[in-house]
N, C-alpha and C positions, 0 to 999 in steps of 0.2 A: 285837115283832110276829112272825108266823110268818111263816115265807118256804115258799113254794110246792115241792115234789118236784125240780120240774126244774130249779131254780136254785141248790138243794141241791147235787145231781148236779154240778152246772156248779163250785160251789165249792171243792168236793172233785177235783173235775179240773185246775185250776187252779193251786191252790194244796196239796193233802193237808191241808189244815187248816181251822180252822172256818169258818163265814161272817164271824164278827168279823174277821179276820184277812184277809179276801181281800181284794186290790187286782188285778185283773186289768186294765182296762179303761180305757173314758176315756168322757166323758159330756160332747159337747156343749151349750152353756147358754147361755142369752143372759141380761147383766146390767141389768135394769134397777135403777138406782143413783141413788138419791134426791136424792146431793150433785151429781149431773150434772143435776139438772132443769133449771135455765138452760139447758143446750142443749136441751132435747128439743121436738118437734114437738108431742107429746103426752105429758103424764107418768103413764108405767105404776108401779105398785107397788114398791115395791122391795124388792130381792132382791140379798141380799149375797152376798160371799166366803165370811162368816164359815155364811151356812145353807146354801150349799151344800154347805161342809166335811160340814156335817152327814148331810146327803141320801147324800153319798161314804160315811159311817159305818155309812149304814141301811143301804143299796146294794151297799157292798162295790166303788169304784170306787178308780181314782186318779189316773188323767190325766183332762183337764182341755181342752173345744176350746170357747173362748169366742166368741160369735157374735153381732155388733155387731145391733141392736136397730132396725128402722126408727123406733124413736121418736124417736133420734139423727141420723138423716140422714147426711152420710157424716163425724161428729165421731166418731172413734176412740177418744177419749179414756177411755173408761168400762171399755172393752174393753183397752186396754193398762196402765190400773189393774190392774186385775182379773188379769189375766196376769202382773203383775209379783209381787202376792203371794200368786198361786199358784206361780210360781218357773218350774224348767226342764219343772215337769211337765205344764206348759198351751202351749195353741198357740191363735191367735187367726186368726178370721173379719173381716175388715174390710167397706167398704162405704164407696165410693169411685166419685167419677164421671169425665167425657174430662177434667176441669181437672185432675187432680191430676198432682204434676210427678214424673217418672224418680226425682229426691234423695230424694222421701217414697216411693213405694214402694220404693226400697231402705232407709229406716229402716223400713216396717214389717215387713218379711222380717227385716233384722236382731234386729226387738223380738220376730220369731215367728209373726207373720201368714202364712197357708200357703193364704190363697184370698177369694176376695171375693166377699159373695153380692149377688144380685138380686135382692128381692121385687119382683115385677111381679103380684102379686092384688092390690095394692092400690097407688096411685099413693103416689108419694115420691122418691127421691133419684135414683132409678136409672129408665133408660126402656132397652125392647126393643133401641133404635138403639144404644144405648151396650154391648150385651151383645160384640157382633164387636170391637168396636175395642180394649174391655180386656180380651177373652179374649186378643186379639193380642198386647198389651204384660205380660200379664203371665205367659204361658207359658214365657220364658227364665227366669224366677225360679223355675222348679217348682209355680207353683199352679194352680188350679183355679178354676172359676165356679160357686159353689152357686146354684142356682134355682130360686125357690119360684113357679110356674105353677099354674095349674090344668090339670086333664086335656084341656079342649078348646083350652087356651092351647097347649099340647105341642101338641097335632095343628095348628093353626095357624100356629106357628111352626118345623114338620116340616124345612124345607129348610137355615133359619137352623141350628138345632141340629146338621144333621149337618154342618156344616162350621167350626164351633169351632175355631180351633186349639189350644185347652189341655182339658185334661181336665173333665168337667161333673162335677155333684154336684148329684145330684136329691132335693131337699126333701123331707121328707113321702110319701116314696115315689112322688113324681110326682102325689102329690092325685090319683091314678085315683078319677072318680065313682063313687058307689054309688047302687042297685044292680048296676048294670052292668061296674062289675069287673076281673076280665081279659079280659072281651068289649068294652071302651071302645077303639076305636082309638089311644087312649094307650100304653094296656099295651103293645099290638103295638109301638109306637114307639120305647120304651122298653129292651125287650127285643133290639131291632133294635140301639137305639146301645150296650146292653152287650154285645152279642159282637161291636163294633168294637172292643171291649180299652181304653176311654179314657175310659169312661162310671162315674159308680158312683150309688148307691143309700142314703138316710140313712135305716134303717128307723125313723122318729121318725112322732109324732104320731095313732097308732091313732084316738085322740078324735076331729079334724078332719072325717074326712069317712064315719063310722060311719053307717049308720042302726042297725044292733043294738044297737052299745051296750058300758056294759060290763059284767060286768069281762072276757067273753071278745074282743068286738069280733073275733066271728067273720067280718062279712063283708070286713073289710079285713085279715082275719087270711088270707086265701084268697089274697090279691093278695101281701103279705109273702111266703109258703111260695113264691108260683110266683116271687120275686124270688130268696130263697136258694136256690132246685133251679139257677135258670137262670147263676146268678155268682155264690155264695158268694164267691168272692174278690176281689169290688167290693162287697161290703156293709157298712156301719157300721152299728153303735145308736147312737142318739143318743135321752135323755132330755126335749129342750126343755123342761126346767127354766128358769123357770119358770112357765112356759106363760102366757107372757104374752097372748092371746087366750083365755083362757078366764076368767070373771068369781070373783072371789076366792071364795063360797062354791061354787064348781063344779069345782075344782080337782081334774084326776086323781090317782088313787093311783099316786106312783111306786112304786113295790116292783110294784104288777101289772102296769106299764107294762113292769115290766124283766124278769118272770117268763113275760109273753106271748112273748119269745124262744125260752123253753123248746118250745113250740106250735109257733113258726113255724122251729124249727132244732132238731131234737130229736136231731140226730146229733149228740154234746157235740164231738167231732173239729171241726166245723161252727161250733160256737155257739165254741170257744174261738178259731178264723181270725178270724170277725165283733169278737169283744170284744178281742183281744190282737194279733195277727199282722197284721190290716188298718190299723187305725191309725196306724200309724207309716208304712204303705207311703203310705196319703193323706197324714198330716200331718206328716211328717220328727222324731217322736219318736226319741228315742235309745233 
């Protein structure tokens, strides 16, 4: 496949050597895992270890932050698979509600678990009430709360967010509606909890809430660019491999997914903080 100019550039920044050869980075994923279908709620496709390896190949990645699946519910188990043989170069997303006891979240930080998300778009394991009580218990551990809201959900839940006491981790770039943009009182909100220094940014899922389209996904490409001017050094990529909302012949192209970086962080100084130097500062890589 051809890879785009500016992920070129980024390769050769990186590493001085070719794209085959580059491992910069790390690429969140969620596994849906066919021998876990007894637990799931609803069973999505499955998406191995072994094709992700692959995606790393095409990609040019090499860490690894695996992120439990509301198809699972709060059963971990798929996700500590998966982490296990990916080795020390993965870290895991869990998904956990108020019953789980102090003994297991200290094994899942030992297994590598570094934050527990929330999907609250869509009902399941975890409810709004539940967000304060386990950001509480699990901020002495070092993690973080990822949150996948929608943009009027953020403004809704305005007061609740700014008093977290662990670090957040906004989804999809905080699902800001389109057309409306950085003009959504979201954005504003957003922007407000990152230069409280405690807030970051998963720039994943361009697809989600496009109306343009792609391969540029210019209008949520606008919202990304005012994310990295505003805290480059609370941003992550994340590929949500393998995109499990979107229906098997409609699958994005990752490689353009990964090249719209280029677009939205064109100062390579910039795009190397995002893919290599932030990750570890969120998810405690070595």
């Amino acid at each position: 496949m051809a890879f785009g100019a500016g992920l070129t550039r980024c390769a050769q920044l990186l590493t001085h050597r070719s794209i085959e050869t580059l491992r910069p980075a790390e690429a969140p994923y969620r596994v849906p895992d066919q021998r876990c279908k007894g637990l799931a709620v609803r069973v999505a496709p499955s998406a191995s270890v072994e094709a992700h390896r692959l995606l790393q190949r095409r990609i040019g990645t090499a860490r690894t932050v695996v992120v439990n699946s509301s198809t699972y519910g709060t059963d971990n188990s798929c996700v500590l698979d998966a982490m296990a043989q990916f080795g020390t170069a993965a870290r895991g997303v869990a998904v956990v509600d108020t019953g789980v006891t102090d003994a297991e979240l200290k094994r899942l930080h030992d297994l590598g678990i570094r934050g527990i998300r929330f999907n609250l778009v869509q009902s399941g394991a975890t409810t709004i009430e539940m967000l304060k009580p386990l950001s509480e218990r699990v901020k002495d551990l070092g993690w973080h709360v990822q949150i996948h809201m929608q943009g009027d959900q953020i403004v809704e839940a305005a007061d609740l967010l700014q008093h977290l006491p662990s670090p957040i981790v906004f989804d999809h770039m905080a699902r800001i509606p389109q057309p409306a943009g950085v003009n959504h009182p979201a954005f504003g909100l957003v922007l407000k909890l990152l230069n409280s220094g405690r807030t970051w940014v998963k720039l994943s899922g361009a697809y989600v809430d496009t109306r343009t389209g792609p391969p540029a996904y210019a209008d949520v490409g606008k919202v990304a660019r005012a994310y990295v001017k505003a805290a480059p050094e609370r941003m992550v990529w994340s590929s949500d491999w393998p995109h499990p909302t979107e229906h098997a012949d409609a699958k994005p192209n990752d490689a353009i997914l990964f090249d719209l970086l280029a677009d939205w962080a064109p100062d390579e100084a910039i795009r190397y903080r995002i893919l290599v130097d932030n990750p570890p500062a969120l998810y405690g890589f070595d």
